[in-house]
PDB file of N, CA, C, O and CB in Angstrom:
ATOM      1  N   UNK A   1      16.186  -7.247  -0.779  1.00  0.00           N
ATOM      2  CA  UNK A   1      15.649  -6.605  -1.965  1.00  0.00           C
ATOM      3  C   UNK A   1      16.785  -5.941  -2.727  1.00  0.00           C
ATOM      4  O   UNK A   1      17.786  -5.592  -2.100  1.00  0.00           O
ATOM      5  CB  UNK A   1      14.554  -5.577  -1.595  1.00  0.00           C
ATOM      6  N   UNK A   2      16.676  -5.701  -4.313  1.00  0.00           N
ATOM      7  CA  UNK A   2      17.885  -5.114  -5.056  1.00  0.00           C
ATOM      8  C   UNK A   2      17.730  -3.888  -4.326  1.00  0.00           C
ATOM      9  O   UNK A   2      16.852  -3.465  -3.575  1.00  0.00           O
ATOM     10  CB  UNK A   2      17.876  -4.996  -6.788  1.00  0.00           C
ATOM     11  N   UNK A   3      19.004  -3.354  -4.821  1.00  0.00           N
ATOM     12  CA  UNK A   3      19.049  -1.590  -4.674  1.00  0.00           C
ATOM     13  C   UNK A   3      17.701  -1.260  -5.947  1.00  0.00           C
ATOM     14  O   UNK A   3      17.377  -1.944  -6.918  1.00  0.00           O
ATOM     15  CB  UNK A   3      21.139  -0.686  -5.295  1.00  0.00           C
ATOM     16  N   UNK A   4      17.167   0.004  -5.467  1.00  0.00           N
ATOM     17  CA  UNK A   4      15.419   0.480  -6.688  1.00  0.00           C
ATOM     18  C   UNK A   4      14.764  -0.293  -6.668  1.00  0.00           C
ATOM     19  O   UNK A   4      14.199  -0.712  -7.678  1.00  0.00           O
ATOM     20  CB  UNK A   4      15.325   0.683  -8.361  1.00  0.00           C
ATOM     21  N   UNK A   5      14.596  -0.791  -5.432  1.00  0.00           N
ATOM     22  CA  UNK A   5      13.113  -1.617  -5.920  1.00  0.00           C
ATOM     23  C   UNK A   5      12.597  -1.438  -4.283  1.00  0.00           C
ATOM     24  O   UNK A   5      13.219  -1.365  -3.223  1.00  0.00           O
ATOM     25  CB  UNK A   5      13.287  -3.745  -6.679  1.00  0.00           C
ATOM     26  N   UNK A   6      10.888  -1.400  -4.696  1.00  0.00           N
ATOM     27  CA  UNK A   6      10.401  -1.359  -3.024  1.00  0.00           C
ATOM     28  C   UNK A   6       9.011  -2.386  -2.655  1.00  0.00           C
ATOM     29  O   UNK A   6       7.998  -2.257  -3.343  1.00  0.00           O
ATOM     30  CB  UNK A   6       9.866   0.471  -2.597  1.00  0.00           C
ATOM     31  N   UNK A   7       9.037  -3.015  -1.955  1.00  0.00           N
ATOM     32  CA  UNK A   7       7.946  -3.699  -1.233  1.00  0.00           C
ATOM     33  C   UNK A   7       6.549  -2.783  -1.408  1.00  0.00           C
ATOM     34  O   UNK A   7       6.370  -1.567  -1.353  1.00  0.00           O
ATOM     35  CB  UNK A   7       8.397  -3.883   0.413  1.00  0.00           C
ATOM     36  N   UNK A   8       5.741  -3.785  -1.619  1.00  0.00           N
ATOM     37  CA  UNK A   8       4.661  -3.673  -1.478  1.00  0.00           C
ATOM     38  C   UNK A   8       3.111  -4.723  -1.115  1.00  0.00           C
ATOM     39  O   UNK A   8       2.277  -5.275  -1.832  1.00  0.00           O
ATOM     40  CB  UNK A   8       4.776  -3.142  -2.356  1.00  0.00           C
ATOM     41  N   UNK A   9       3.263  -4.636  -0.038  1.00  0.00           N
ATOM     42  CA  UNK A   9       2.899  -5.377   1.277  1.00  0.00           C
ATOM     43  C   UNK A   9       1.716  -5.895   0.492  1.00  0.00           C
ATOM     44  O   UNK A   9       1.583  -5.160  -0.487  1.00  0.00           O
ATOM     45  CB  UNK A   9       2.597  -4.444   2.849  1.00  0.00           C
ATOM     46  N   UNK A  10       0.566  -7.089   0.506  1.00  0.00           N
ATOM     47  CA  UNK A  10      -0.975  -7.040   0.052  1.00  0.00           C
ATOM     48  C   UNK A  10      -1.657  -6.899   1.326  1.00  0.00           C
ATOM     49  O   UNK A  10      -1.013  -7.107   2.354  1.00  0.00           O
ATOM     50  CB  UNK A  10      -1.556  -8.413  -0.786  1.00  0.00           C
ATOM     51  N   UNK A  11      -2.739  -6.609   1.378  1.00  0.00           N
ATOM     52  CA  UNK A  11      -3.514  -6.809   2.474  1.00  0.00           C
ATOM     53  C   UNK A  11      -4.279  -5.336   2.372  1.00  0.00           C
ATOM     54  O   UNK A  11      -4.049  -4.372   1.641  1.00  0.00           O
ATOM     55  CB  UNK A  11      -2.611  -7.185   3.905  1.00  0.00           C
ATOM     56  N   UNK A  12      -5.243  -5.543   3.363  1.00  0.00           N
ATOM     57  CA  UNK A  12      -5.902  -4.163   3.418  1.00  0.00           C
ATOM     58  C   UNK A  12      -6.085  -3.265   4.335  1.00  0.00           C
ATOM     59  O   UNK A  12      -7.229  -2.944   4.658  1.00  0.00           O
ATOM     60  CB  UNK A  12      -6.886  -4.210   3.150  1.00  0.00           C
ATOM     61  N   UNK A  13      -5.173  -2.805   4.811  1.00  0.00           N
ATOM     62  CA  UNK A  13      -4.870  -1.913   5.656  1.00  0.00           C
ATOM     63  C   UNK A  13      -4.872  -2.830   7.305  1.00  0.00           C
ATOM     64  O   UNK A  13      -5.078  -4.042   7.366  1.00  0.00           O
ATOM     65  CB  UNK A  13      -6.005  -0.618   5.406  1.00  0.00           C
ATOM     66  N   UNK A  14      -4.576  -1.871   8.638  1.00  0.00           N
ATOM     67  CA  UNK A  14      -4.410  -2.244   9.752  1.00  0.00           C
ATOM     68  C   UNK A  14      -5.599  -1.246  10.479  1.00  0.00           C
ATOM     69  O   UNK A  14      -5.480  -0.049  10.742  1.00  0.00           O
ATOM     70  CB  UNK A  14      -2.866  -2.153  10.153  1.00  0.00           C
ATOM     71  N   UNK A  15      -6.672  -2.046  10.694  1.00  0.00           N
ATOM     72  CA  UNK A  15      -7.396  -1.189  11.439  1.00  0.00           C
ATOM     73  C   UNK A  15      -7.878  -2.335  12.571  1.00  0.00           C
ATOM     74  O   UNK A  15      -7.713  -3.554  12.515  1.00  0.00           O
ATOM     75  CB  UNK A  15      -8.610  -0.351  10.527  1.00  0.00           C
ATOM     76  N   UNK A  16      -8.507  -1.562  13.580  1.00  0.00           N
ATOM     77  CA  UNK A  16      -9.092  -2.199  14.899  1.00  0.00           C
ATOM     78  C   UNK A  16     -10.257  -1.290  15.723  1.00  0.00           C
ATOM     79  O   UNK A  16     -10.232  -0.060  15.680  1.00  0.00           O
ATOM     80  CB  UNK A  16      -7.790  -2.437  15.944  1.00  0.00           C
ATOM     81  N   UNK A  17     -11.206  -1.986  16.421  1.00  0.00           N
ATOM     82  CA  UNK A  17     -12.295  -1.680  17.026  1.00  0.00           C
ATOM     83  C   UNK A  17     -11.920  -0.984  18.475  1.00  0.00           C
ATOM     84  O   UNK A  17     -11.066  -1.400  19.258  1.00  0.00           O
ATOM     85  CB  UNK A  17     -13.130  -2.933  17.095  1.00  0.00           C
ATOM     86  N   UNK A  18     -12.673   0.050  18.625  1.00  0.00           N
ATOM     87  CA  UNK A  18     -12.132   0.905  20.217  1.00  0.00           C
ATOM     88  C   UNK A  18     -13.693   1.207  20.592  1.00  0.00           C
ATOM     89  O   UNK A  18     -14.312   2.014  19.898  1.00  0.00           O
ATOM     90  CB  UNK A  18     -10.886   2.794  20.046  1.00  0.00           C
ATOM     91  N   UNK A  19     -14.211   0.674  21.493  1.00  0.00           N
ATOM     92  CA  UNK A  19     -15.241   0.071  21.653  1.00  0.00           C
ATOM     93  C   UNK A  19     -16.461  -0.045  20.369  1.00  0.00           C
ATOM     94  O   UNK A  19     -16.311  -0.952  19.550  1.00  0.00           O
ATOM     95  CB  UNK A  19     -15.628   0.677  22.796  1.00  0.00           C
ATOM     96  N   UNK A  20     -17.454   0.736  20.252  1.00  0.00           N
ATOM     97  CA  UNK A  20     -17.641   0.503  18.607  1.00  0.00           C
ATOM     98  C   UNK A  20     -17.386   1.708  17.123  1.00  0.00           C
ATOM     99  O   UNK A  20     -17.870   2.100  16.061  1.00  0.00           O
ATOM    100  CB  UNK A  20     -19.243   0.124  18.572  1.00  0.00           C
ATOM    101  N   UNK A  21     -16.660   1.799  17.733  1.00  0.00           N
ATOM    102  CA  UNK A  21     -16.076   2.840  16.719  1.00  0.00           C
ATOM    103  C   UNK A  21     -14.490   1.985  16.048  1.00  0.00           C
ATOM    104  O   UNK A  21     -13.676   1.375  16.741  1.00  0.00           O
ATOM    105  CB  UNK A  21     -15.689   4.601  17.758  1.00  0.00           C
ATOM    106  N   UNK A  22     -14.439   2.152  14.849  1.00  0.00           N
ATOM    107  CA  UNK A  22     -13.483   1.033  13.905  1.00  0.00           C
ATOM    108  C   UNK A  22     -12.563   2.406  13.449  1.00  0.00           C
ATOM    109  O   UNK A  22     -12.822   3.396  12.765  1.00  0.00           O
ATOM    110  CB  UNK A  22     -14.490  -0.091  12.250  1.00  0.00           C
ATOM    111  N   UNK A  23     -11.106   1.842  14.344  1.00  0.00           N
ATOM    112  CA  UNK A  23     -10.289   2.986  14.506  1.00  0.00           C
ATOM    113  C   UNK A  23      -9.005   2.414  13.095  1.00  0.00           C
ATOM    114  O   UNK A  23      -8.346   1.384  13.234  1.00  0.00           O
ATOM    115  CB  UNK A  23      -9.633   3.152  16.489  1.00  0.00           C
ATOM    116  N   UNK A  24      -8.890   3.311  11.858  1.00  0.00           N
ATOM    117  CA  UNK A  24      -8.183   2.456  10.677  1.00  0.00           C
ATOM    118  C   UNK A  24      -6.610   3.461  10.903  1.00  0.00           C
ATOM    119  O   UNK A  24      -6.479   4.682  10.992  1.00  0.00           O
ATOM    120  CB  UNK A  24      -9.211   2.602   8.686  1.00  0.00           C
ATOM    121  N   UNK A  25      -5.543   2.312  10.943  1.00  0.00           N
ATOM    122  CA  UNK A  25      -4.452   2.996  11.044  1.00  0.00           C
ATOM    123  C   UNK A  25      -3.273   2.963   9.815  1.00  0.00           C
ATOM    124  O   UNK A  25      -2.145   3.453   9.766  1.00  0.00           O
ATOM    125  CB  UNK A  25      -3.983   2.553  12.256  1.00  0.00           C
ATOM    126  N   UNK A  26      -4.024   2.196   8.895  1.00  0.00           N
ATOM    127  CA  UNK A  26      -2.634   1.584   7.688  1.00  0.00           C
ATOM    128  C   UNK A  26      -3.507   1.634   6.982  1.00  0.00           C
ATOM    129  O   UNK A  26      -4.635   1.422   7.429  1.00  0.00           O
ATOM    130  CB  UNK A  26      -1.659   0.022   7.656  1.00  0.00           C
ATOM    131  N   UNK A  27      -3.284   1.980   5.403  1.00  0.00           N
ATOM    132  CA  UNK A  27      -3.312   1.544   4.264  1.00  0.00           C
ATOM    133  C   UNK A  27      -3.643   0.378   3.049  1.00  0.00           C
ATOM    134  O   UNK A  27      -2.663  -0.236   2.627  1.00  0.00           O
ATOM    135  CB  UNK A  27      -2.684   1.728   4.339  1.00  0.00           C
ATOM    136  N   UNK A  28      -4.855   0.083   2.527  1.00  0.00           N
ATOM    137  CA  UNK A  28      -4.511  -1.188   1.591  1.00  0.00           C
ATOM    138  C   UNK A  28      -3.683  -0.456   0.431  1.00  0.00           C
ATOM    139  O   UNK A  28      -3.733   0.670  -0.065  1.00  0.00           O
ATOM    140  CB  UNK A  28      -6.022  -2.086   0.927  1.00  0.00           C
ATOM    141  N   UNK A  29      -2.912  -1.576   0.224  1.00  0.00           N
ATOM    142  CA  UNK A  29      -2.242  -1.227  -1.063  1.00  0.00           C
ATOM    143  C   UNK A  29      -2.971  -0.912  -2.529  1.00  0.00           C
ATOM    144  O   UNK A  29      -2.344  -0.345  -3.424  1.00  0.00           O
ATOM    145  CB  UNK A  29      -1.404  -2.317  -1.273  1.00  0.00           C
ATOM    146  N   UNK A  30      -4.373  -1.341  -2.688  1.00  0.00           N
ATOM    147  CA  UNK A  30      -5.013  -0.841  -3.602  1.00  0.00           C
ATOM    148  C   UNK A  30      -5.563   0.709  -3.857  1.00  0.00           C
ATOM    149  O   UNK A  30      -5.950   1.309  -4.860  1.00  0.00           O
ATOM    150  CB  UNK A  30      -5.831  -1.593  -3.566  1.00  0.00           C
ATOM    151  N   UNK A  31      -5.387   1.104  -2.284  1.00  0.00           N
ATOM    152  CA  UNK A  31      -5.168   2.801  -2.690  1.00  0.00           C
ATOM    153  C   UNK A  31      -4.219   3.648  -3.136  1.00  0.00           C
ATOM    154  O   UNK A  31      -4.258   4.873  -3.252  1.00  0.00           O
ATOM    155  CB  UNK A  31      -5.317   3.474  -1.848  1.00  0.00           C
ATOM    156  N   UNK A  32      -3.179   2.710  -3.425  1.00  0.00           N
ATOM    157  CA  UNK A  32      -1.564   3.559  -4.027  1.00  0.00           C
ATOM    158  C   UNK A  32      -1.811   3.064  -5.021  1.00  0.00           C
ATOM    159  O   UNK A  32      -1.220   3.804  -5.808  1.00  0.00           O
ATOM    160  CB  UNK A  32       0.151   3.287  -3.487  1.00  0.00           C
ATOM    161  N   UNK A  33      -2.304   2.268  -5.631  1.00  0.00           N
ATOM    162  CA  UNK A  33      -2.453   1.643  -7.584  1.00  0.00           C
ATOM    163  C   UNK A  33      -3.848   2.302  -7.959  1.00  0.00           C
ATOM    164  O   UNK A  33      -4.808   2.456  -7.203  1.00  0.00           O
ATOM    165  CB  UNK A  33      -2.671  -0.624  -7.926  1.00  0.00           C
ATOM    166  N   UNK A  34      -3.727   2.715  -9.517  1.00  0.00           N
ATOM    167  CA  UNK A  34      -4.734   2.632 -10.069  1.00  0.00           C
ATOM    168  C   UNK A  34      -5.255   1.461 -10.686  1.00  0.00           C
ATOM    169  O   UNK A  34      -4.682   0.373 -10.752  1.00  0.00           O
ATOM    170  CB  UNK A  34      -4.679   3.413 -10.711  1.00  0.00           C
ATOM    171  N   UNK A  35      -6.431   1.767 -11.154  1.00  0.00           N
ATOM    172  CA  UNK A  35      -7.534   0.442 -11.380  1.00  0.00           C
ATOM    173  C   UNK A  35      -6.479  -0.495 -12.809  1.00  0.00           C
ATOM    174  O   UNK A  35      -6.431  -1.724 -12.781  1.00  0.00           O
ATOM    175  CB  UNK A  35      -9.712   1.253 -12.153  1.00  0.00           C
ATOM    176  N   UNK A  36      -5.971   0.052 -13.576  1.00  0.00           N
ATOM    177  CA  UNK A  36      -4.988  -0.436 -14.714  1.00  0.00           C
ATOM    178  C   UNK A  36      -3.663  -1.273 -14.292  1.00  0.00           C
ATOM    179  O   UNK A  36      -3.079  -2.119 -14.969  1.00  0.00           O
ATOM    180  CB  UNK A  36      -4.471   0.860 -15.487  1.00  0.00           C
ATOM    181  N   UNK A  37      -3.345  -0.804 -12.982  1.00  0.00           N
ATOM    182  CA  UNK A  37      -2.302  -1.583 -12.130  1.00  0.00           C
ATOM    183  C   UNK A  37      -2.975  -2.974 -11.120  1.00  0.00           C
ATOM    184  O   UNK A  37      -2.456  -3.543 -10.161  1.00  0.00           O
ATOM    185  CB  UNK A  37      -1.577  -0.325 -11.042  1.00  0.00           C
ATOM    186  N   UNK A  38      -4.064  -3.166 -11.664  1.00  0.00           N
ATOM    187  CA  UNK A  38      -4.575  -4.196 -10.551  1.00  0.00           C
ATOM    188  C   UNK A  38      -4.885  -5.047 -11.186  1.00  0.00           C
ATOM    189  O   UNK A  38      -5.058  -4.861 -12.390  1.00  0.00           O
ATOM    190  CB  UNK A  38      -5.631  -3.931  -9.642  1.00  0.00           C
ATOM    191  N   UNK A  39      -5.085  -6.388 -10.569  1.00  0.00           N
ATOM    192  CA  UNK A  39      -5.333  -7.841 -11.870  1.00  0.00           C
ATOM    193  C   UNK A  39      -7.015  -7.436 -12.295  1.00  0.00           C
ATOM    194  O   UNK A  39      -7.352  -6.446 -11.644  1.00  0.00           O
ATOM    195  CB  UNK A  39      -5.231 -10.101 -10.895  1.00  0.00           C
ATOM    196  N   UNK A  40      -7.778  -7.779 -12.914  1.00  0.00           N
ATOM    197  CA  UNK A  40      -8.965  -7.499 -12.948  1.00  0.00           C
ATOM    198  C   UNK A  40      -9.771  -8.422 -12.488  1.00  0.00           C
ATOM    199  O   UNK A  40     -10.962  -8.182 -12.289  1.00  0.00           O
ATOM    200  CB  UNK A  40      -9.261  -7.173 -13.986  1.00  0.00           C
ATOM    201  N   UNK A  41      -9.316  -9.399 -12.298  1.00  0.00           N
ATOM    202  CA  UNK A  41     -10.086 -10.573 -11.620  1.00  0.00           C
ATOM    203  C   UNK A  41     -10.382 -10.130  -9.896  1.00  0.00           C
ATOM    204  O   UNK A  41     -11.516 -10.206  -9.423  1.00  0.00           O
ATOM    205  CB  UNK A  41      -9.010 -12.136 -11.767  1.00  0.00           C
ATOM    206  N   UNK A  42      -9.496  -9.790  -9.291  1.00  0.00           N
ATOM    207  CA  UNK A  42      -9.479 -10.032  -8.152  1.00  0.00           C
ATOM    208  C   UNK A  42      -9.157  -8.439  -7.168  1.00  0.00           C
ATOM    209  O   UNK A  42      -9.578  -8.289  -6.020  1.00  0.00           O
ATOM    210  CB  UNK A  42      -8.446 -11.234  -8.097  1.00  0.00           C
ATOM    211  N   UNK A  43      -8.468  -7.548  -7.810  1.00  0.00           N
ATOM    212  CA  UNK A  43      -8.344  -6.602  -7.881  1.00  0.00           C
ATOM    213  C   UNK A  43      -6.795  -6.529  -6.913  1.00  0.00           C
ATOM    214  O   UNK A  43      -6.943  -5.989  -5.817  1.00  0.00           O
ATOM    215  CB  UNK A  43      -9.648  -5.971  -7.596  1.00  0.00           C
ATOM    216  N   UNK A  44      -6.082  -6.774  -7.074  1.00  0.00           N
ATOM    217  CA  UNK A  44      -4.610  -7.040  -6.225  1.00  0.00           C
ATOM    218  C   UNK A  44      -3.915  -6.265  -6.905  1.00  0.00           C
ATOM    219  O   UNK A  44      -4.434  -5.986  -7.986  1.00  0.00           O
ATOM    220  CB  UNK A  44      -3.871  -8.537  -6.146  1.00  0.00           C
ATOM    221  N   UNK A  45      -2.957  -5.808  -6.710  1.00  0.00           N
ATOM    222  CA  UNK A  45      -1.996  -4.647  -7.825  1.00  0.00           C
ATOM    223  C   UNK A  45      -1.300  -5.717  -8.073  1.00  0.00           C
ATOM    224  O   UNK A  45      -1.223  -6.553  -7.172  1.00  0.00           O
ATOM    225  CB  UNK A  45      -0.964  -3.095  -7.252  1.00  0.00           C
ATOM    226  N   UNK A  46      -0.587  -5.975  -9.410  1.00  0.00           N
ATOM    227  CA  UNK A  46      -0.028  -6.275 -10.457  1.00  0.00           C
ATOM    228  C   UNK A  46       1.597  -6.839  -9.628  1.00  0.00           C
ATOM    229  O   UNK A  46       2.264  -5.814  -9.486  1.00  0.00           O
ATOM    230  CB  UNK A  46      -0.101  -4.879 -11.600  1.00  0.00           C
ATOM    231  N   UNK A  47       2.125  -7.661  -9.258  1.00  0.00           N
ATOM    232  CA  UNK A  47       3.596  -8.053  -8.831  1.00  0.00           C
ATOM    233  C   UNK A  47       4.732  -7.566  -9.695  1.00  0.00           C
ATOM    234  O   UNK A  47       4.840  -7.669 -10.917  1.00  0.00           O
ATOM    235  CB  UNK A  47       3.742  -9.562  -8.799  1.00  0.00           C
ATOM    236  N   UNK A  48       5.378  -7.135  -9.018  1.00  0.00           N
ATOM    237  CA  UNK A  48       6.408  -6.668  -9.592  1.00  0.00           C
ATOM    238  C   UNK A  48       5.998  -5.471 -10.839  1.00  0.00           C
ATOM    239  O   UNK A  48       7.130  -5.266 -11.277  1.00  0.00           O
ATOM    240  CB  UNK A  48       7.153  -7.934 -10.074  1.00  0.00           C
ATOM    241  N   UNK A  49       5.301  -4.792 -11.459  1.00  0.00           N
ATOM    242  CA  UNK A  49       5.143  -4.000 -12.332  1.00  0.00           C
ATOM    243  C   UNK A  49       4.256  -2.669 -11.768  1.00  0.00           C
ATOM    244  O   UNK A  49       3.886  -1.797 -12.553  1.00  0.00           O
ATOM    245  CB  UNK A  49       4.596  -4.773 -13.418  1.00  0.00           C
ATOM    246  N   UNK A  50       3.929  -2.608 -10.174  1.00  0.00           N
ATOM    247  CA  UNK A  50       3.186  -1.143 -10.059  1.00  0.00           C
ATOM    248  C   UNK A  50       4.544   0.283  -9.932  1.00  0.00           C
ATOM    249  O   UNK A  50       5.587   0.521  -9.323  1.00  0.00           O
ATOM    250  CB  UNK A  50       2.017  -1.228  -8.287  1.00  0.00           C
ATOM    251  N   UNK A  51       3.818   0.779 -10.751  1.00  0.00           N
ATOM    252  CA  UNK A  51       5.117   2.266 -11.140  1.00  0.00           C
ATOM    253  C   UNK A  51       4.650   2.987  -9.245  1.00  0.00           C
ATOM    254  O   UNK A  51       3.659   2.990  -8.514  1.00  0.00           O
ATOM    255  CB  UNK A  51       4.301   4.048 -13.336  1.00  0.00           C
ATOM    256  N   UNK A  52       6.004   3.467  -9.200  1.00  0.00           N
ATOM    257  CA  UNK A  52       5.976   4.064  -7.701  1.00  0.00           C
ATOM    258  C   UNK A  52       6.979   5.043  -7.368  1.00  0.00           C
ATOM    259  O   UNK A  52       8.070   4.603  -7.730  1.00  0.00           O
ATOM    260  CB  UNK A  52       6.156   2.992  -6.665  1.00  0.00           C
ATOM    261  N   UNK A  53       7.088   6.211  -6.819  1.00  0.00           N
ATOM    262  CA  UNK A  53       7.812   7.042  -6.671  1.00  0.00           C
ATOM    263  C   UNK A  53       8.308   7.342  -5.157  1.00  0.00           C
ATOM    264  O   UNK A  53       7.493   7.709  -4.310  1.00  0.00           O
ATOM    265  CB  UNK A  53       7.247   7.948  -7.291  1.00  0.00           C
ATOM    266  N   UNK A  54       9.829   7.151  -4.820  1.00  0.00           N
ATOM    267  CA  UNK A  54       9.863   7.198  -3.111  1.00  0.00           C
ATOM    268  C   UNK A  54      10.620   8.088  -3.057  1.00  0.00           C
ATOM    269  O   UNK A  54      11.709   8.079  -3.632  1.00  0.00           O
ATOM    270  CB  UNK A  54      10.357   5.991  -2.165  1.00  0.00           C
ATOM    271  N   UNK A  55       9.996   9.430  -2.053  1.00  0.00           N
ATOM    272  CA  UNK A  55      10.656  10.315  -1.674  1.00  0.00           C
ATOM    273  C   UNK A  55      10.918  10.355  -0.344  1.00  0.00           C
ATOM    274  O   UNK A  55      10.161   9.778   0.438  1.00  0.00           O
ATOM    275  CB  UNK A  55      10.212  11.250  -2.058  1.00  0.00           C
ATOM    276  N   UNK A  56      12.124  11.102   0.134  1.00  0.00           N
ATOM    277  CA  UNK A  56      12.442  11.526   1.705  1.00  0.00           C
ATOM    278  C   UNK A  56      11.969  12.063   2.231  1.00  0.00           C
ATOM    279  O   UNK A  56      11.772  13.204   1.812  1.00  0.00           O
ATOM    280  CB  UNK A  56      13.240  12.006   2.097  1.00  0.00           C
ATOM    281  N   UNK A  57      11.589  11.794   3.144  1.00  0.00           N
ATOM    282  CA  UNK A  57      10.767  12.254   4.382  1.00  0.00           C
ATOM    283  C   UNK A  57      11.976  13.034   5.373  1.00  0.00           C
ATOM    284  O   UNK A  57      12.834  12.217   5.707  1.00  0.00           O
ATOM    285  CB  UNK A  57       9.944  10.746   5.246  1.00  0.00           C
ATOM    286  N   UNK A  58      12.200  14.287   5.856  1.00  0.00           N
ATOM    287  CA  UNK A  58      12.935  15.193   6.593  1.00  0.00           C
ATOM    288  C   UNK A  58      12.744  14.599   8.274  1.00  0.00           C
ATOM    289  O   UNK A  58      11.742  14.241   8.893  1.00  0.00           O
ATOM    290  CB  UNK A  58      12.312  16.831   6.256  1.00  0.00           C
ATOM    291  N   UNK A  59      13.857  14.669   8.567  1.00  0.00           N
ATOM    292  CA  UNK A  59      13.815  14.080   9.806  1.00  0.00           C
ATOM    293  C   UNK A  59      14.179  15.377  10.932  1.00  0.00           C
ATOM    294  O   UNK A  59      14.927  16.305  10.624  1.00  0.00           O
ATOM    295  CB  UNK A  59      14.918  12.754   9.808  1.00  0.00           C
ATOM    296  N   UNK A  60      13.460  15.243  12.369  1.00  0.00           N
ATOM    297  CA  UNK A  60      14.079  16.383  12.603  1.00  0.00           C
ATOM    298  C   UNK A  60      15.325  16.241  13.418  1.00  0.00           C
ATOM    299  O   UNK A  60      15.892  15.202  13.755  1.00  0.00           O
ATOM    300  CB  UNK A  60      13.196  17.231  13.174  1.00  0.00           C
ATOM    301  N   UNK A  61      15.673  17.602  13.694  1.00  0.00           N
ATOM    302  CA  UNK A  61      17.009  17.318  13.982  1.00  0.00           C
ATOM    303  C   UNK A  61      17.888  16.795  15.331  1.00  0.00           C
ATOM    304  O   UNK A  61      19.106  16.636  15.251  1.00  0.00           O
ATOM    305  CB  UNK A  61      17.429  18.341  13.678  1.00  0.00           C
TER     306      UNK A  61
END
């Protein structure tokens, strides 16, 4: 990937069943876009054009 630019995975999150209770551990990417960033047909965020801001996360020491 260039330097400023960041991935953004499709799919809808990573979740799984723990006996019947549906245990969700990841993210779809349609919860970081708004509805204007998504195709309208299908609802996918937009390639290459969703605005995104990445900050540092503090690590400890």
């Amino acid at each position: 990937m260039a330097a400023g630019h960041l991935a953004l995975p499709n799919g809808l999150g990573i979740d799984h069943l723990e006996g019947e209770q549906r245990i969700r551990t990841g993210v779809g990417p349609n919860e970081f876009t708004a509805s204007e960033d998504r195709d309208p047909w299908v609802g996918t965020p937009w390639p290459k054009s969703v605005p995104a801001r990445l900050e540092a996360i503090p690590t400890a020491p």
